[in-house]
C-alpha positions in Angstrom: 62.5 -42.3 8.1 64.1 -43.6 11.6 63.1 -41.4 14.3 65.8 -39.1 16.0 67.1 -39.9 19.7 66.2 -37.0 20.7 62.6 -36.5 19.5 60.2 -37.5 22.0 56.2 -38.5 22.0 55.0 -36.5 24.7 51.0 -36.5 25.1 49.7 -32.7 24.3 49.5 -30.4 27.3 45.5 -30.3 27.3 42.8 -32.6 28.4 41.7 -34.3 31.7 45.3 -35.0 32.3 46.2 -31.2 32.1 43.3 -30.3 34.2 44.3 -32.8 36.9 47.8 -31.3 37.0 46.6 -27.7 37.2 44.4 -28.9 40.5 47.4 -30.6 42.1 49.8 -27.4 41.6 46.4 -24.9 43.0 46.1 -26.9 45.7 49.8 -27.2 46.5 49.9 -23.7 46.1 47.0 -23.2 48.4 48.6 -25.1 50.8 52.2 -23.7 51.0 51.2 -20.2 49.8 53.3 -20.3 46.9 53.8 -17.0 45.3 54.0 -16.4 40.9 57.4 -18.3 39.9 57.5 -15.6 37.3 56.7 -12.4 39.5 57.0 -13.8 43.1 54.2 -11.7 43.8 50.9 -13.4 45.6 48.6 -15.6 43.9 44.9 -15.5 44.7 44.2 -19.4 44.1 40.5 -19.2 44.3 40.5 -17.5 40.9 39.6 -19.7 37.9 42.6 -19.8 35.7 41.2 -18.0 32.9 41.5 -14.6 35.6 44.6 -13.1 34.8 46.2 -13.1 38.6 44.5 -16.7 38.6 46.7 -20.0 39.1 48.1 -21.6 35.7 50.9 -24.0 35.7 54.3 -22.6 34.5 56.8 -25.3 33.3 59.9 -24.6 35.0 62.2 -26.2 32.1 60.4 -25.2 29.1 58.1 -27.7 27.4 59.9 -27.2 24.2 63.2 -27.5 25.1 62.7 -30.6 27.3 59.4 -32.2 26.4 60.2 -35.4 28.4 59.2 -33.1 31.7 56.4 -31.7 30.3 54.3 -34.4 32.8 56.7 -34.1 34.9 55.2 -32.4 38.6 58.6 -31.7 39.6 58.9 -29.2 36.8 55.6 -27.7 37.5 54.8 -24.5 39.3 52.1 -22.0 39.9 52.0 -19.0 38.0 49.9 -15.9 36.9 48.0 -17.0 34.2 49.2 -13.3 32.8 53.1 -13.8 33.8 52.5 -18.0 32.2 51.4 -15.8 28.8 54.1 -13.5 28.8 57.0 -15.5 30.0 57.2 -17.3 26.2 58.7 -20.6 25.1 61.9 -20.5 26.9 64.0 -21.2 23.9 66.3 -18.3 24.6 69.3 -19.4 26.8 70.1 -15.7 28.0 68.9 -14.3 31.1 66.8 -11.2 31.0 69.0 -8.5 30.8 72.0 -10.1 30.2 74.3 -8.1 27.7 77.3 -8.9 26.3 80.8 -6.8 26.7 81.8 -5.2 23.3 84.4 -7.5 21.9 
């Protein structure tokens, strides 16, 4: 069976590599004081990301919807490791809150 053109081989988000990107987004974060993407509220960086408020990296475009970014660092950015949890797959194209007008 051909493959589509749109599937894509994207190495699993785990691993050394994974590692190595949450240490570049801490210590970018660190650096610029970069608050939660999620919450905007402060993140305490010297947390181990297993902590709750501690660092995780958030995929700005989700990693389901556009797995070609997932190793992407422009589409990574700190988050709450409890926000990262809640915040879900992405894969709903509505805003929070967003209703619709009765037709």
């Amino acid at each position: 069976m051909p493959r589509s053109q749109l599937e894509v081989n994207v190495p699993a988000w785990n691993g050394r590599r994974a590692a190595a990107a949450l240490r570049q987004v801490k210590a970018a974060g660190r650096r610029e004081r970069t608050p939660c993407v999620l919450c905007r509220q402060p993140i305490d960086y010297s947390l181990p990301s297993t902590d709750p408020d501690g660092c995780t990296v958030q995929h700005v475009k989700s990693r389901k919807l556009f797995p070609h970014l997932t190793w992407s660092p422009s589409n990574w950015a700190p988050a709450h490791k409890s926000c990262n949890s809640s915040a879900g797959t992405g894969e709903n194209p509505m805003e929070p809150g967003v209703e619709f007008e009765d037709w």
